[in-house]
C-alpha positions, 0 to 999 in steps of 0.5 A: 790393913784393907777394908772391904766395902762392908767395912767401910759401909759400917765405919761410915755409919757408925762416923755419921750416927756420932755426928748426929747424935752430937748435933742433937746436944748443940743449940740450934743455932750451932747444929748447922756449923756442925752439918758444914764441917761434916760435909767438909770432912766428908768431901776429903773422905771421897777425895782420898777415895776417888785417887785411890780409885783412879790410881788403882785402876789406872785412871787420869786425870779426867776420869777422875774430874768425871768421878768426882763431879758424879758424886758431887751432883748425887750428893747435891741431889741427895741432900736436897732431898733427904739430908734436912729430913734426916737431921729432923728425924735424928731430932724428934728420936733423940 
């Protein structure tokens, strides 16, 4: 089976709306275990990605380094910025 990038969009975004809404259920004290084992999982996510990518386009090695320390430093970025905001929001909706 293939999946366009709209597909993976949406089972990305259905992956993450049930990790947040079970988060909104765990004590506090939990919540940032869970947000740990997320992130873990979603960084073998990218790296599947990421050597498909390469394999697929014929790329090394080190293209591939280069892809991944790209998304490492967006992703850190990124949640810096919005991901405690994001958990926050999730919280008051639920």
């Amino acid at each position: 089976m293939v999946f366009t990038t709209d597909d993976q969009d949406e089972m990305a975004q259905n992956v993450l709306n049930v990790v947040l809404s079970k988060i909104r259920q765990l004590p506090i004290s939990d919540r940032s275990l869970v947000v740990i084992a997320s992130v873990e999982a979603i960084a073998w996510i990218a790296a599947v990605e990421t050597t498909t990518h390469c394999r697929n386009n014929g790329l090394d090695r080190t293209a591939a380094r280069e892809r991944i320390d790209e998304y490492a430093m967006l992703f850190v970025s990124n949640a810096d910025r919005s991901l405690p905001e994001k958990i926050a929001l999730n919280q008051r909706s639920g």
